[in-house]
N, CA, C and O atoms as a CHARMM CRD file, in Angstrom:
* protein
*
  340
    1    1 UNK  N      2.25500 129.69300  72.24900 PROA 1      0.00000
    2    1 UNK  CA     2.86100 128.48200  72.78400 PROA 1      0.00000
    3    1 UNK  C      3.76800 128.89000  73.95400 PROA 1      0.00000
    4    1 UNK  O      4.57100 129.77800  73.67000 PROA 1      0.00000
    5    2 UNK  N      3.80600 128.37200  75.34900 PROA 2      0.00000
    6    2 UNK  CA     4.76500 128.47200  76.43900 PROA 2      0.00000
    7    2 UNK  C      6.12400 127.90400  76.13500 PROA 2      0.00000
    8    2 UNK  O      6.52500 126.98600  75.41800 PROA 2      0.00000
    9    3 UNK  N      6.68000 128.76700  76.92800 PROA 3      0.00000
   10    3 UNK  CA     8.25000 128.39900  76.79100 PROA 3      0.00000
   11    3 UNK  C      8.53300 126.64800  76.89900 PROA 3      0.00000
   12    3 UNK  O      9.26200 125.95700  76.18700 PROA 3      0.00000
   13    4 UNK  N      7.83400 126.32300  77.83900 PROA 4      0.00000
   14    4 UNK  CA     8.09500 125.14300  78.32600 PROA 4      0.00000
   15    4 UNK  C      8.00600 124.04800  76.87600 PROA 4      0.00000
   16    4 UNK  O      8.93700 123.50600  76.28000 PROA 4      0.00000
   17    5 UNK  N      6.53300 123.98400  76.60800 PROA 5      0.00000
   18    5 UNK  CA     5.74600 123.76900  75.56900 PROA 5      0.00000
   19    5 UNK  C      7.06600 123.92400  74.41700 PROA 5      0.00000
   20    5 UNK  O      7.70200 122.89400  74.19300 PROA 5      0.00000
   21    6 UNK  N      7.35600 124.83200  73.90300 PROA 6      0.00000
   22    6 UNK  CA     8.34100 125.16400  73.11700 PROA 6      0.00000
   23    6 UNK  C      9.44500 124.39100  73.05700 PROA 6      0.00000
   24    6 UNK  O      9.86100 123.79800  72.06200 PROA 6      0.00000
   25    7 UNK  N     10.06100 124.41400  74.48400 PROA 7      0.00000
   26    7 UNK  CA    11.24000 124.01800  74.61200 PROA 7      0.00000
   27    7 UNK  C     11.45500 122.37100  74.44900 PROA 7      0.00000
   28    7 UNK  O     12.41100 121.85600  73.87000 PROA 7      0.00000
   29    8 UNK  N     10.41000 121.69700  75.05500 PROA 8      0.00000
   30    8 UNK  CA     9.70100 120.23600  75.24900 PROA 8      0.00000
   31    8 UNK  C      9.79800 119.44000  73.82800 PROA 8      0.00000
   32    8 UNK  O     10.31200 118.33700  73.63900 PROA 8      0.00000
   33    9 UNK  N      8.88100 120.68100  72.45200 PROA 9      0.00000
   34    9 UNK  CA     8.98700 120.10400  71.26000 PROA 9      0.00000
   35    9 UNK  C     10.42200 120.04300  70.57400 PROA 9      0.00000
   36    9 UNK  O     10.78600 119.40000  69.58900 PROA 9      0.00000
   37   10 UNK  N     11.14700 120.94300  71.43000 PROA 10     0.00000
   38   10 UNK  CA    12.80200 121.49700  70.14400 PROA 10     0.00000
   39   10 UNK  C     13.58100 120.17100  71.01000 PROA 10     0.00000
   40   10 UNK  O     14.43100 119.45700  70.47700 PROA 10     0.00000
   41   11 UNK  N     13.26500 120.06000  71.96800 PROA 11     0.00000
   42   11 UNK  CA    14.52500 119.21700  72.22200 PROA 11     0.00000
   43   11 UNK  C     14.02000 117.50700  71.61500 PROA 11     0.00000
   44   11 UNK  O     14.77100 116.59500  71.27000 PROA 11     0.00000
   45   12 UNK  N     12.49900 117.52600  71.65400 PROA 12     0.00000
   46   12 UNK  CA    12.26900 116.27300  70.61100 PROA 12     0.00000
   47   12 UNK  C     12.44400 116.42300  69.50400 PROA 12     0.00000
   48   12 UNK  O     12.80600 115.30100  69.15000 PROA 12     0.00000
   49   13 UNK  N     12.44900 117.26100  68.34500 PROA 13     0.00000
   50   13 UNK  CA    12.72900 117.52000  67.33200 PROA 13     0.00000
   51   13 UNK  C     14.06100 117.15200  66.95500 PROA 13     0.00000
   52   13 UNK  O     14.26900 116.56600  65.89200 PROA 13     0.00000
   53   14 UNK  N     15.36000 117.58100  68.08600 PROA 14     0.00000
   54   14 UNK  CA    16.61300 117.40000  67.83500 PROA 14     0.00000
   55   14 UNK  C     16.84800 116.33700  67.99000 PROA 14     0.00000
   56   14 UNK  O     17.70900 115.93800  67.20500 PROA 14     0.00000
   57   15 UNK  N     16.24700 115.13600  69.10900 PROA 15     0.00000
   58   15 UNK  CA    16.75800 113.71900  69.24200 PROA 15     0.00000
   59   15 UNK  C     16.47000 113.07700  67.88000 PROA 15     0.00000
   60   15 UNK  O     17.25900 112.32600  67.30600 PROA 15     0.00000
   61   16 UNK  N     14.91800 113.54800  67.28000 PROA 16     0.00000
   62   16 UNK  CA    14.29400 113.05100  66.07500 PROA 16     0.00000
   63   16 UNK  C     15.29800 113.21300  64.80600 PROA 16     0.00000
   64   16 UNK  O     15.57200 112.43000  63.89700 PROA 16     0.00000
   65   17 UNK  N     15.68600 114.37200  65.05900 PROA 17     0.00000
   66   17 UNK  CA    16.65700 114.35300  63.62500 PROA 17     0.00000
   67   17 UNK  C     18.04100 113.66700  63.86400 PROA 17     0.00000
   68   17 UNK  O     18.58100 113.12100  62.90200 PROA 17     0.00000
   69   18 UNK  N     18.71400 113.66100  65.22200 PROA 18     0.00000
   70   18 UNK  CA    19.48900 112.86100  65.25300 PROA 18     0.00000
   71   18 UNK  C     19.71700 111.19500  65.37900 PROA 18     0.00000
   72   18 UNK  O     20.73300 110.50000  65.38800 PROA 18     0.00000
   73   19 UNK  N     18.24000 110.88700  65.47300 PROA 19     0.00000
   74   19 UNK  CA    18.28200 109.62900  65.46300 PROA 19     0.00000
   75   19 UNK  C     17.91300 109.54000  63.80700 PROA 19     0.00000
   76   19 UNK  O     18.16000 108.42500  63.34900 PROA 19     0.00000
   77   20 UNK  N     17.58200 110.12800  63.21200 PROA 20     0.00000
   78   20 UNK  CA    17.16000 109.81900  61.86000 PROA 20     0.00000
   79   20 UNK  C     18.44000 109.67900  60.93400 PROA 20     0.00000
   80   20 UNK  O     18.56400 108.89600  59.99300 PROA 20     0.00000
   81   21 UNK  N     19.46500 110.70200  61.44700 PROA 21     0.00000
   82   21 UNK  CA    20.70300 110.57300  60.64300 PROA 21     0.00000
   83   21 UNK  C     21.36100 109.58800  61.31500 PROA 21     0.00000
   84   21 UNK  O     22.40200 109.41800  60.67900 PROA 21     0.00000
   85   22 UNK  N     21.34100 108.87200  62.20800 PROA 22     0.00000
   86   22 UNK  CA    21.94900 108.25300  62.67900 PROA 22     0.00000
   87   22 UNK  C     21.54800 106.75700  61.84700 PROA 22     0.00000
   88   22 UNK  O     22.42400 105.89200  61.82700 PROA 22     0.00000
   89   23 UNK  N     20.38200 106.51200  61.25400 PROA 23     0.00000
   90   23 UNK  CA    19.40100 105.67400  60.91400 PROA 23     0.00000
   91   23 UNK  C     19.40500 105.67700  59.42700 PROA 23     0.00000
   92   23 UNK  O     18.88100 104.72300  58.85200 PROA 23     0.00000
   93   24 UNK  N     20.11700 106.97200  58.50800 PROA 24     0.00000
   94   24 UNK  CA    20.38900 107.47400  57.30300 PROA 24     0.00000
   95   24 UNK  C     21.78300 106.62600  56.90700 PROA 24     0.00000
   96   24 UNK  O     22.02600 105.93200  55.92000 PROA 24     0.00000
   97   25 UNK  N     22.73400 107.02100  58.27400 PROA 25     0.00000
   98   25 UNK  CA    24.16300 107.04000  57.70300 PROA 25     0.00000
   99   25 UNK  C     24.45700 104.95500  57.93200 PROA 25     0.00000
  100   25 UNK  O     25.34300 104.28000  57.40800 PROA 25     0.00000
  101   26 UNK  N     23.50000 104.55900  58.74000 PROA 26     0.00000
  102   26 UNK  CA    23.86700 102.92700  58.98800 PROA 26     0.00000
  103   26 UNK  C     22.73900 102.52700  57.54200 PROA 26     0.00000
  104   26 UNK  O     23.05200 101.54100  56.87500 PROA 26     0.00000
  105   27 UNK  N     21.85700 103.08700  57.26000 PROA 27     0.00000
  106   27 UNK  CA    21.34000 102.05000  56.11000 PROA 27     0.00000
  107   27 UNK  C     21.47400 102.75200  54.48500 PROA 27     0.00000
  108   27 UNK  O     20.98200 102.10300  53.56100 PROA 27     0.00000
  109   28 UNK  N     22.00100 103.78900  54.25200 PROA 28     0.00000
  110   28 UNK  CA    23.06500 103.98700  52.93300 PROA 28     0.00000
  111   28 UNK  C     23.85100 104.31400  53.09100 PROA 28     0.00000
  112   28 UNK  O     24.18200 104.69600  51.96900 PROA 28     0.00000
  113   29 UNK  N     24.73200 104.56800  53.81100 PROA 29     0.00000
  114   29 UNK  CA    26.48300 105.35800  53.44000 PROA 29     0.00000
  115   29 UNK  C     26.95100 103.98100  53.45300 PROA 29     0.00000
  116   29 UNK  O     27.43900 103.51600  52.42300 PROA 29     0.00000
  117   30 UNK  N     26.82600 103.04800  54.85200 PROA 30     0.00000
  118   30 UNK  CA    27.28900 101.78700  55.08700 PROA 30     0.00000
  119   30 UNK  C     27.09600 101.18300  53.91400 PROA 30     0.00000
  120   30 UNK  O     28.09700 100.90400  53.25400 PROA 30     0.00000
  121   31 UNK  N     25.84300 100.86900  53.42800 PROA 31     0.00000
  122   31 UNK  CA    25.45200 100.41300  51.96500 PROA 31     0.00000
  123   31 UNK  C     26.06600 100.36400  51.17800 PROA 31     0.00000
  124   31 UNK  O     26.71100  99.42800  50.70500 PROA 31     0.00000
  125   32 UNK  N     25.92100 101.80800  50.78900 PROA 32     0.00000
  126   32 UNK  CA    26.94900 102.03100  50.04100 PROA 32     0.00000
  127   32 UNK  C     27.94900 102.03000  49.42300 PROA 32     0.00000
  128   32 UNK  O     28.23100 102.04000  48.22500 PROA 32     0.00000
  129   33 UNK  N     28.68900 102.01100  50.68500 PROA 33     0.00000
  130   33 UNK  CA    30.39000 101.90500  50.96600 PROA 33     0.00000
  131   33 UNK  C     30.96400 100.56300  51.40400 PROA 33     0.00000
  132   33 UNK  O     32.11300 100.41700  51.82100 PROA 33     0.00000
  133   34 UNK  N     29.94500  99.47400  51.25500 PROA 34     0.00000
  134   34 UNK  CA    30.26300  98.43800  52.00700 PROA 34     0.00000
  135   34 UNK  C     31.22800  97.14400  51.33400 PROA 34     0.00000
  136   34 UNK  O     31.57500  96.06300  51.81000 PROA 34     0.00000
  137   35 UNK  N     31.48500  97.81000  49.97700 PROA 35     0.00000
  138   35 UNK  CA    32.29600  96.80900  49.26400 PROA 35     0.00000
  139   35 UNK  C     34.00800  97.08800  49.45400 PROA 35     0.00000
  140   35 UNK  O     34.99700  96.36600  49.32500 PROA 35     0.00000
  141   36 UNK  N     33.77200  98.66400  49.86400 PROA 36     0.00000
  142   36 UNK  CA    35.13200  99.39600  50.33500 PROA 36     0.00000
  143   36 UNK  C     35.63200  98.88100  51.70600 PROA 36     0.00000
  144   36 UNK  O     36.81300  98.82000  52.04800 PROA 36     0.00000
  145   37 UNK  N     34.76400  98.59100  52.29600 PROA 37     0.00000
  146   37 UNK  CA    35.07300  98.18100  53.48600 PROA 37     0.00000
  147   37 UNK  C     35.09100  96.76300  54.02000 PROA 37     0.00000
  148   37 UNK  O     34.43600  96.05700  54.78600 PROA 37     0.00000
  149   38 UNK  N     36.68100  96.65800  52.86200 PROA 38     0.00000
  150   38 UNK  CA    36.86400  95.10600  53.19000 PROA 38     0.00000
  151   38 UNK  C     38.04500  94.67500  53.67100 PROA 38     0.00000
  152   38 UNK  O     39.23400  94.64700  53.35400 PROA 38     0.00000
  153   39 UNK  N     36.92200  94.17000  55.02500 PROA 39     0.00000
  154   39 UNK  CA    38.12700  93.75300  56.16200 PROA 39     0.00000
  155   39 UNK  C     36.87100  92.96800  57.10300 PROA 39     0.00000
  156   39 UNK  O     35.64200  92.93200  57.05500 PROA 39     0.00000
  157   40 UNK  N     37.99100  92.35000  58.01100 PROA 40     0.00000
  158   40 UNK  CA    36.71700  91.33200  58.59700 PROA 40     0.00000
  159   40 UNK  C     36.49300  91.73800  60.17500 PROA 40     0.00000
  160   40 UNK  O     37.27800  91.95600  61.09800 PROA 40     0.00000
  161   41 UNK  N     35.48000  91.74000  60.09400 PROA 41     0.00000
  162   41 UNK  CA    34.95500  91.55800  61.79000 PROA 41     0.00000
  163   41 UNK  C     34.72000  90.22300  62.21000 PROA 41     0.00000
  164   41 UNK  O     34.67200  89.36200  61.33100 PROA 41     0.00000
  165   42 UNK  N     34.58700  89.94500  63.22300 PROA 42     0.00000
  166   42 UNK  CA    34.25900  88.99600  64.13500 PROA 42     0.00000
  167   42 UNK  C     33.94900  87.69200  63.25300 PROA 42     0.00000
  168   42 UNK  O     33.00700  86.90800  63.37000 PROA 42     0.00000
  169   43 UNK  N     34.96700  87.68400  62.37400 PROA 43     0.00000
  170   43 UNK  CA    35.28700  86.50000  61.45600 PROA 43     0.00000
  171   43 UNK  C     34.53100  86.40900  59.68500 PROA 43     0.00000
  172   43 UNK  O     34.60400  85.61500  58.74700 PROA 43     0.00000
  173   44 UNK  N     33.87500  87.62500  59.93900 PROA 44     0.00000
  174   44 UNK  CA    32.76600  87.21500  58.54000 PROA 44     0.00000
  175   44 UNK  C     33.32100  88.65900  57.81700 PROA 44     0.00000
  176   44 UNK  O     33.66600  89.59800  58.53400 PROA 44     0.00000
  177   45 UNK  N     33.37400  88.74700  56.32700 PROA 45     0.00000
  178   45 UNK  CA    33.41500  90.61900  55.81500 PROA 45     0.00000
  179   45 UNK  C     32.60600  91.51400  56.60700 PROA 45     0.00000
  180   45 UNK  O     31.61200  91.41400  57.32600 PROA 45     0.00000
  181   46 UNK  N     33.32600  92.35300  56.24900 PROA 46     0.00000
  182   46 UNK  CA    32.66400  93.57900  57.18900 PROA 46     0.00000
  183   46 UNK  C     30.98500  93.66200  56.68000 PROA 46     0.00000
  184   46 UNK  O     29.91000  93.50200  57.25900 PROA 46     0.00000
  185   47 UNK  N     31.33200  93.94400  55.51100 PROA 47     0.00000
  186   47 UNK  CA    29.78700  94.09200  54.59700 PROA 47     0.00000
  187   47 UNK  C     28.86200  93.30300  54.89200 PROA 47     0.00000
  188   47 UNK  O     27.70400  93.58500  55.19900 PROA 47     0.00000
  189   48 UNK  N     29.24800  92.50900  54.82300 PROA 48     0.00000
  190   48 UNK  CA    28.25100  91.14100  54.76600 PROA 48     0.00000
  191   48 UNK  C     27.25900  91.05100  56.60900 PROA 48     0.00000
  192   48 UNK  O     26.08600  90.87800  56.94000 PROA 48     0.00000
  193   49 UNK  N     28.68100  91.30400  57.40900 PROA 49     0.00000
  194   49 UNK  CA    28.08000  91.78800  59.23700 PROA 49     0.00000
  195   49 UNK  C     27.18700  92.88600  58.78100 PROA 49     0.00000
  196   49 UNK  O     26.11300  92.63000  59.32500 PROA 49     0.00000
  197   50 UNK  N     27.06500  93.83200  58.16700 PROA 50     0.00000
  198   50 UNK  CA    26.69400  95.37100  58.52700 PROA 50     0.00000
  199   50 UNK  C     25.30800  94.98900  57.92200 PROA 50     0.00000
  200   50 UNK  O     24.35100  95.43400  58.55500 PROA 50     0.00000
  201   51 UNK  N     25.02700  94.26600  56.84000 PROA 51     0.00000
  202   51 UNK  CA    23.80500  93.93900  56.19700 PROA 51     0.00000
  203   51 UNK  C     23.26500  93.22600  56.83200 PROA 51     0.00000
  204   51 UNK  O     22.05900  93.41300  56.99200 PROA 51     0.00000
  205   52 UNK  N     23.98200  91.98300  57.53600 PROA 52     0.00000
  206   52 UNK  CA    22.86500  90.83200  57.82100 PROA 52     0.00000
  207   52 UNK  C     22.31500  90.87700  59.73400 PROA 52     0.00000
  208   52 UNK  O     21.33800  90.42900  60.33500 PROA 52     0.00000
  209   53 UNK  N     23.79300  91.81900  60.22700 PROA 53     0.00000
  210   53 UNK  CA    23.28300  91.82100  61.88300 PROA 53     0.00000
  211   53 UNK  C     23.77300  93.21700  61.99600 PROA 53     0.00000
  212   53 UNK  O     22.81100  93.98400  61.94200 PROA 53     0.00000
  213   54 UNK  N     24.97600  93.87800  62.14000 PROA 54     0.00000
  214   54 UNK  CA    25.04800  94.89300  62.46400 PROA 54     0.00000
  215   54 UNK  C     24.19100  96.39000  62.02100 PROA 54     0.00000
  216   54 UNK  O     24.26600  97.38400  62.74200 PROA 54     0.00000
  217   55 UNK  N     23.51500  96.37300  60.94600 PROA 55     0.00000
  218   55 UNK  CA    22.51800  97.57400  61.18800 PROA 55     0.00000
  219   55 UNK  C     20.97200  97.19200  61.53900 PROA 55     0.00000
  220   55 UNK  O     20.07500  98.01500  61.71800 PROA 55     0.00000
  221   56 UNK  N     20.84100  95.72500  61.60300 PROA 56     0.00000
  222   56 UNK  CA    19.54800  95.56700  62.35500 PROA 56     0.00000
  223   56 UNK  C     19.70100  95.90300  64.38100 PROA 56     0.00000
  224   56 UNK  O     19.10900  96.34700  65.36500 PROA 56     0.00000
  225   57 UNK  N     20.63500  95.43800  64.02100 PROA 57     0.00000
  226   57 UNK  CA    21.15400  95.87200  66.08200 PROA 57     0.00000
  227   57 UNK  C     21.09300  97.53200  66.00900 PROA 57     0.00000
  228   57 UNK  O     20.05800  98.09300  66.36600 PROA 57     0.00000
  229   58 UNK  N     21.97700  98.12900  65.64100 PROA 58     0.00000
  230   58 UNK  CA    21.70100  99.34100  65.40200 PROA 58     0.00000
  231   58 UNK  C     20.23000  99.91000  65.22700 PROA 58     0.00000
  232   58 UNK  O     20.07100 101.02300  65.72900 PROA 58     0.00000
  233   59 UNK  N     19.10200  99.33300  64.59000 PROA 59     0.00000
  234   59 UNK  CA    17.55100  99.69400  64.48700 PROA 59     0.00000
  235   59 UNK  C     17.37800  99.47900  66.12300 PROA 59     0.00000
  236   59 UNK  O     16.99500 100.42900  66.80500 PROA 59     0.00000
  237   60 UNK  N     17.56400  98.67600  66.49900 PROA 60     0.00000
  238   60 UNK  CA    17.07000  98.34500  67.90900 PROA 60     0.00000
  239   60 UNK  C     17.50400  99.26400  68.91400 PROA 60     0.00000
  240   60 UNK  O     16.97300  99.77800  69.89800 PROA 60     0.00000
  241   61 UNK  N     18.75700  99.32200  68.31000 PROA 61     0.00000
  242   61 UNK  CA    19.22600 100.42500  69.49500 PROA 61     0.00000
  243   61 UNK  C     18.90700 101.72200  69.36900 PROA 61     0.00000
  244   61 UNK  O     19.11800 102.46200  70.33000 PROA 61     0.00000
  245   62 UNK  N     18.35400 102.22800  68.19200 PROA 62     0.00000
  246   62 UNK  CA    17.92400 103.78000  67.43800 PROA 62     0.00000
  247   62 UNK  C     16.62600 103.52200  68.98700 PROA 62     0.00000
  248   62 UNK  O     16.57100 104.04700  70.09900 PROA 62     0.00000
  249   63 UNK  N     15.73900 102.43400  68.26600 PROA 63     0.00000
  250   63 UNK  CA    14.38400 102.29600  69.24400 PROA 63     0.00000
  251   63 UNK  C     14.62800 102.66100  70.10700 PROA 63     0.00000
  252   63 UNK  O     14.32100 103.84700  70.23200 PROA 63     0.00000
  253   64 UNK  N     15.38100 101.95200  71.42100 PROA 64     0.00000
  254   64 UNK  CA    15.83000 101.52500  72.49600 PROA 64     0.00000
  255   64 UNK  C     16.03300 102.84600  72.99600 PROA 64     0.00000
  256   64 UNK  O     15.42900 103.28100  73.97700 PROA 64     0.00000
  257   65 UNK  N     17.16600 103.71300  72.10900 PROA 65     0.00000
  258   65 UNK  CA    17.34200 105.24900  73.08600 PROA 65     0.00000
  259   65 UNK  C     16.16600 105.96400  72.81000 PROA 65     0.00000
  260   65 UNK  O     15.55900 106.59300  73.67700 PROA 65     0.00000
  261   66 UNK  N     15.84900 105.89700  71.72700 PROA 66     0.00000
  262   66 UNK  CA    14.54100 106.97500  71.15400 PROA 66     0.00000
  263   66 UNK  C     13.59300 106.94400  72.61200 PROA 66     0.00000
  264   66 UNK  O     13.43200 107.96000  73.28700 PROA 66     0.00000
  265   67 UNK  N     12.90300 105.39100  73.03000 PROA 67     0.00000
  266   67 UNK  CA    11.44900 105.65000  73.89100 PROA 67     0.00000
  267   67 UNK  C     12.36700 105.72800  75.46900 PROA 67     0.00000
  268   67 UNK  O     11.72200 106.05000  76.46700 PROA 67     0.00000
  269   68 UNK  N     13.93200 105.40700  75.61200 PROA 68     0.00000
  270   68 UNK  CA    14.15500 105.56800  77.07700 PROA 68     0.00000
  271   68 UNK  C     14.12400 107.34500  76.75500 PROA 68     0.00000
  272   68 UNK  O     13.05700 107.90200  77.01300 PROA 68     0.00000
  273   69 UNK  N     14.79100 107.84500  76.43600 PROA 69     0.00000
  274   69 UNK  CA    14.86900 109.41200  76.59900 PROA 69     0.00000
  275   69 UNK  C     14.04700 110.14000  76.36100 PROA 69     0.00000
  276   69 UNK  O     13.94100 111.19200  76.99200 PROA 69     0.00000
  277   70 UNK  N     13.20600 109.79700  75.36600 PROA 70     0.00000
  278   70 UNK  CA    11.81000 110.25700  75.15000 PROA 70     0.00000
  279   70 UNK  C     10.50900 110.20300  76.71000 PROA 70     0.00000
  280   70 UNK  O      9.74300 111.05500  77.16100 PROA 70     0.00000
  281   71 UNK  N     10.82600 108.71700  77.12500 PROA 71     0.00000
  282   71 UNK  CA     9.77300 108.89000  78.08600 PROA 71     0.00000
  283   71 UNK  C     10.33500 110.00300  79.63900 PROA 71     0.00000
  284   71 UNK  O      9.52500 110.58800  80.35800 PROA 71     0.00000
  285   72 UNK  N     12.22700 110.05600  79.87600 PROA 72     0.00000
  286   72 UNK  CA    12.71400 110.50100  80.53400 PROA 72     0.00000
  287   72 UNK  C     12.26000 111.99300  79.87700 PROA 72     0.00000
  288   72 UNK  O     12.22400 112.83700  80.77200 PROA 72     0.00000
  289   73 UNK  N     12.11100 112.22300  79.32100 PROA 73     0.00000
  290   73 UNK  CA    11.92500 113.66900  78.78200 PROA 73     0.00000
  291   73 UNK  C     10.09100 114.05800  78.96700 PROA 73     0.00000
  292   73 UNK  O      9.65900 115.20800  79.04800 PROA 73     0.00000
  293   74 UNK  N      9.43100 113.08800  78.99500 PROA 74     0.00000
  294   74 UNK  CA     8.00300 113.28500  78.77400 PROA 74     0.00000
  295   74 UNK  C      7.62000 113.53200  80.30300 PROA 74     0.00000
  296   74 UNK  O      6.72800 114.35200  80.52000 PROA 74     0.00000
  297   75 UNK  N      8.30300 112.80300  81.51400 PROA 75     0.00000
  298   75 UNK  CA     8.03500 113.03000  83.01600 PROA 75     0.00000
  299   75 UNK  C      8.94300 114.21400  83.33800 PROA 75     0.00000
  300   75 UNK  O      8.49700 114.91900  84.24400 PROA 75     0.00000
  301   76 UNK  N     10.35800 114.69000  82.70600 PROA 76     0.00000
  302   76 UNK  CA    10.61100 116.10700  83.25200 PROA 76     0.00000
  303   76 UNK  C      9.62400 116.72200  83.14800 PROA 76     0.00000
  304   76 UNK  O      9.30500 117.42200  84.11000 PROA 76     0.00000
  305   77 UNK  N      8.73400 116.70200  81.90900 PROA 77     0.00000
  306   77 UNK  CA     8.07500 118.21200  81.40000 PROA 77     0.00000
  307   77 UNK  C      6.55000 117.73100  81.85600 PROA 77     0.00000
  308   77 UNK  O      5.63700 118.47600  81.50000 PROA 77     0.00000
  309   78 UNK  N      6.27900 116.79800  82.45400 PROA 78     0.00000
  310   78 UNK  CA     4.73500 116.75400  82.93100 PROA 78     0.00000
  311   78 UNK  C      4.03800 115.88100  82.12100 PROA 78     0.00000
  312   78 UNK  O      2.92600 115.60100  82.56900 PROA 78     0.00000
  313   79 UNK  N      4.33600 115.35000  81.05400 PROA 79     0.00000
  314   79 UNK  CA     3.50000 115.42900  79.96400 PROA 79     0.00000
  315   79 UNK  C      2.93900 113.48700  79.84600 PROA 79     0.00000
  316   79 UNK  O      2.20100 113.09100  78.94300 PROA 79     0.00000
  317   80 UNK  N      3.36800 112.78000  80.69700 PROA 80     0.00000
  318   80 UNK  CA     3.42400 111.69400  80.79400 PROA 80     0.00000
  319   80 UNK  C      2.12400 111.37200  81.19000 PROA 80     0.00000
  320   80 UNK  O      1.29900 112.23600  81.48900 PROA 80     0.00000
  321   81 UNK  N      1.89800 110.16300  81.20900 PROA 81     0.00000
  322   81 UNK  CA     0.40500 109.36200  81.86900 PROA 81     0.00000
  323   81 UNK  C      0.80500 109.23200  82.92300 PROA 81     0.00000
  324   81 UNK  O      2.01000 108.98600  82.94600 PROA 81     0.00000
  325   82 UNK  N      0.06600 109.31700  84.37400 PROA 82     0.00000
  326   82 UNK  CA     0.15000 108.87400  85.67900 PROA 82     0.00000
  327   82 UNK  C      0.80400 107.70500  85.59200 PROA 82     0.00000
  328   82 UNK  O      2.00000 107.70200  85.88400 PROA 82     0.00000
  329   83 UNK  N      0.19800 106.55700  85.20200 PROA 83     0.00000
  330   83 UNK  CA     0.58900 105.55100  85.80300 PROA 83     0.00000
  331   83 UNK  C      1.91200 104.97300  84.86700 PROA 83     0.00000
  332   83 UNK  O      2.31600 103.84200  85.13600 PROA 83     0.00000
  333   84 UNK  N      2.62000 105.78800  83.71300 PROA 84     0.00000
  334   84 UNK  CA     3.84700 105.49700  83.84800 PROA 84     0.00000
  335   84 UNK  C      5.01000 106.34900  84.46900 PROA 84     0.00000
  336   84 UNK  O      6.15400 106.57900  84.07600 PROA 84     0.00000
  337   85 UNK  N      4.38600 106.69000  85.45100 PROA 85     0.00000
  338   85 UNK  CA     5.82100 107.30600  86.48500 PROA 85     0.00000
  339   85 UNK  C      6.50600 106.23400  87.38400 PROA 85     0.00000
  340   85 UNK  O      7.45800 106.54500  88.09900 PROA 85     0.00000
């Protein structure tokens, strides 16, 4: 395997695991912990935001960075389709 090649998969590997914990800690720790965490946001319990909108926004936004940096990462290294440059 080339360095490049190499290097291309480790740095997807690392966004992958960091978006995964990132995706771990909003849909059980929050879970979890969400009866502890009572206090209100933007007028409603905290818990009750984190279940019903705040970790679905969060999914979107996991998406959202995952395919922008992913595809920014796929045209550094060549690896892209022509016609999405």
């Amino acid at each position: 395997m080339t360095l490049s090649r190499h290097s291309y998969w480790k740095k997807t590997r690392a966004l992958t695991i960091a978006l995964l914990l990132l995706w771990f800690t909003v849909t059980f720790v929050a879970a979890y912990n969400a009866r502890s965490l009572a206090f209100t946001f933007l007028g409603w319990p905290f818990s009750y935001y984190m279940a019903a909108q705040g970790s679905l926004l969060v999914y979107l936004l996991i998406v959202f960075v995952y395919a922008r940096l992913q595809h920014r990462r796929d045209i550094a290294f060549g690896v892209s389709d022509p016609q999405d440059d």
